[in-house]
Structure formats: C-alpha cells, structure tokens
C-alpha positions in Angstrom: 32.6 10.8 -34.7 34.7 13.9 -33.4 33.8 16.5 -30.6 35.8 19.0 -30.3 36.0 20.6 -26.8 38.5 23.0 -25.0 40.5 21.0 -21.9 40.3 23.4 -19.2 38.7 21.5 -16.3 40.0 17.8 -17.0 37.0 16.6 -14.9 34.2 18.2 -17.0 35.6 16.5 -19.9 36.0 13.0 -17.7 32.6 13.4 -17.4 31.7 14.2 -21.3 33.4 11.3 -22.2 32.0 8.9 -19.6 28.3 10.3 -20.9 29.2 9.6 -24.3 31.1 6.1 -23.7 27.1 5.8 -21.6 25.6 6.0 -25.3 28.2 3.8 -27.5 30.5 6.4 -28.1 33.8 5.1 -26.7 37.2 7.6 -27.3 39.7 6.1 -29.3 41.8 9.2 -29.5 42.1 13.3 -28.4 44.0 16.4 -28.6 44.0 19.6 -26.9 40.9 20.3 -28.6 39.5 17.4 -30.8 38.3 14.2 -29.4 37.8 11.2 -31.5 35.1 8.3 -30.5 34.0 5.0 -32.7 30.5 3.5 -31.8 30.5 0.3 -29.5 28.3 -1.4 -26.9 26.6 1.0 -24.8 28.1 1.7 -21.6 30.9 -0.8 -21.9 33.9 1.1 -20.4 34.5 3.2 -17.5 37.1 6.4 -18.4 39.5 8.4 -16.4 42.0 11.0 -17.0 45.2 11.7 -15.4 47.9 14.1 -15.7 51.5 12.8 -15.9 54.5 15.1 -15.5 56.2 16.5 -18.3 59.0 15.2 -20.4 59.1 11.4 -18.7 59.4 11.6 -15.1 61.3 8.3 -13.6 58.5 6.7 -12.4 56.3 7.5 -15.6 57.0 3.8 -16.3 56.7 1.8 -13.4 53.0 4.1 -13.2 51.8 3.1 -16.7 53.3 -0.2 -16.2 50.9 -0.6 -12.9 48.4 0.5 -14.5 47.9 -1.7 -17.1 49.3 -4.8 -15.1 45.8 -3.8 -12.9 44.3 -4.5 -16.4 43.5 -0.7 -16.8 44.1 0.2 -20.8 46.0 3.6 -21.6 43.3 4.9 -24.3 45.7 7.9 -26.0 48.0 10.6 -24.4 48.0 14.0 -25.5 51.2 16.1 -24.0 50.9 15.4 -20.2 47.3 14.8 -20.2 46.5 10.7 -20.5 42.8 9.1 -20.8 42.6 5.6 -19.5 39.3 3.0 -19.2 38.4 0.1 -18.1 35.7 -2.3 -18.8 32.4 -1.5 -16.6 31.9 -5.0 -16.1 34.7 -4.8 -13.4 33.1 -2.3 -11.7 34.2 1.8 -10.8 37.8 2.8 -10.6 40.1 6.0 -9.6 43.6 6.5 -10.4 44.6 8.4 -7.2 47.0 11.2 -8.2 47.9 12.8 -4.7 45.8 16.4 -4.4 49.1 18.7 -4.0 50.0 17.2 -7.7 46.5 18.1 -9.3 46.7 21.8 -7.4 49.6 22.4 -8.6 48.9 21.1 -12.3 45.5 23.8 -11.7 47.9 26.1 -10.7 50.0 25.8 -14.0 46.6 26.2 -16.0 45.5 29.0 -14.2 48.5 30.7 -14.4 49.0 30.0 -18.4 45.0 31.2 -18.9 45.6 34.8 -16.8 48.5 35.2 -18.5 46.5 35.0 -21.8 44.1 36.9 -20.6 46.2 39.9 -19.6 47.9 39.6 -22.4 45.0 40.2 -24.1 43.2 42.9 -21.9 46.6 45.0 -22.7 46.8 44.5 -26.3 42.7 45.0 -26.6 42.4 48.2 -24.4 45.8 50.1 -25.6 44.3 49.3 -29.0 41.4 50.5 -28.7 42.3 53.8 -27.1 44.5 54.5 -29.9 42.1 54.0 -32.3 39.4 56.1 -30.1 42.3 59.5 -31.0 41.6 59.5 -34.3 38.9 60.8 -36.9 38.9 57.8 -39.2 38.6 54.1 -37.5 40.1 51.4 -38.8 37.7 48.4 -39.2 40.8 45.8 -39.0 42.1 47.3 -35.8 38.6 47.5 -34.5 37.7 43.8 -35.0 41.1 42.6 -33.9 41.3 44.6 -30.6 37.4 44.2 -30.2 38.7 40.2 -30.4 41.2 40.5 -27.8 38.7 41.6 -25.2 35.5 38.7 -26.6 38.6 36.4 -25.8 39.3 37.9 -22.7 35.6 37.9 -21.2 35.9 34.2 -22.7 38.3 33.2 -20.2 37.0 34.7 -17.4 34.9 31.6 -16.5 37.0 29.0 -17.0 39.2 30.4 -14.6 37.3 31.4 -12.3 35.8 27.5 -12.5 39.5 26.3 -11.8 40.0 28.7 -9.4 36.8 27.0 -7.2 38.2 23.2 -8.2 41.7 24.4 -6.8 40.1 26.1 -3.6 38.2 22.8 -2.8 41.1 20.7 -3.1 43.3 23.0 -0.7 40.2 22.1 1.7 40.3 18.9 1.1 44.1 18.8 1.7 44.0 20.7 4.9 41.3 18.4 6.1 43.0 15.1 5.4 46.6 15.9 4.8 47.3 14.3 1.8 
C-alpha cells in the first residue's frame, strides 16, 4: 500500500506511521512524498524518525552503528531524513537528537518553505497586475499566477505549524539547557 504525504513536520508523520504500523501497516520504504507499507501483525513495531546531517557527517557511522547494535533496525533513508523501529515487544524508545540540532534542522525548513513562498507571492502578484492592464486576459497567465498564490496560502500553515514546534523547543532549551 502507498500514502503519499508531504514531510513538513517530521513528527506528524512519526505519528501517521506509528497509527498505521497500530493497524498492520508497517513502512518498508518512503520519499519526500510517497510512503510505502506491507501488511503485518498489528502493532508489532514501534517507529521513529531522525534527521542526520547532510553528506555523511564523521559520526554518521559510529550513530547508525549504535543504533542498530541497541538492536534498533534502520527501516529506509530518504536524503537526511532516516525512519527507524523497533519491535513493541521491547517496549517505547527515543533516539535523542539534542534540541539545538532539531531547531536548527526547523530552521532550514522554514527558511527553504518562506523562501518558496515569497517566491511565489512575487511571481503571483506581479503577474496578476500585469495581466489586470490589459483588455483581453489571458486564461494561461491567469491560472498560472492564480496557482502561485493557491500555493502560497498552502504554505502558510505548515509554516506557521513549524514555526510553534521551533518556539517550543527554544523553551524547552532555555528551560533545561540542552
């Protein structure tokens, strides 16, 4: 079976696939977008997600290596962005990534998705005004600049969401200085 759902907030998509893994469905593999599951037992495995620095960091290895010495199984990696699990049995695991790493991977994100979004709110409004100066409108320009501004109310949310996860973990890293 495949799902396809945009990786903004890495946890709500933890949590999608923890529901799913809760009803047989267990991931066997994912991209940015399309996420593949095979039916097994019910409830069987535990998932997490982490984010690993770009292009191999040093300790990449020693890290995966840990991991699956603590008999934690690397599911499939997609760019930076790794799924792991674990069989419930064994009970509830975290992989502890420190919270000045995950703001500043949010940080990326939200500065990749304003980007796309201004990017967007330029391109829609100047076309749109140019096509407002003359008598005959253009359906193509129309629907393509009309596009650029469904996609940027689109992203308005998911930002904004990030923006609140980020916020919290400042908090939380002011409060116990991680």
């Amino acid at each position: 079976m495949h799902k396809y759902w945009l990786v903004m907030n890495p946890n709500d998509i933890e949590k999608r696939v923890n529901e799913m893994a809760s009803q047989g469905w267990h991931l066997k593999k994912f991209t940015w977008i399309r996420f593949t599951f095979e039916q097994d037992e019910p409830g069987s495995y535990i998932y997490r997600h982490d984010e690993l620095e770009r292009f191999g960091s040093t300790y990449e290895d020693e890290y995966l290596d840990f991991l699956k010495s603590s008999g934690i199984e690397q599911v499939d990696r997609s760019g930076n962005f790794v799924f792991f699990r674990k069989p419930a049995y064994e009970g509830p695991f975290e992989l502890y990534s420190d919270k000045k790493t995950k703001i500043s991977n949010l940080s990326k994100k939200i500065t990749l998705l304003s980007l796309i979004l201004l990017l967007n709110l330029f391109f829609g409004i100047i076309g749109l005004i140019s096509i407002s100066g003359g008598q005959h409108t253009d359906m193509l320009k129309l629907l393509l600049n009309s596009t650029n501004i469904l996609i940027v109310m689109l992203l308005v949310g998911p930002i904004l969401k990030l923006m609140r996860v980020r916020k919290i973990l400042k908090k939380e890293l002011d409060v116990f200085s991680d």
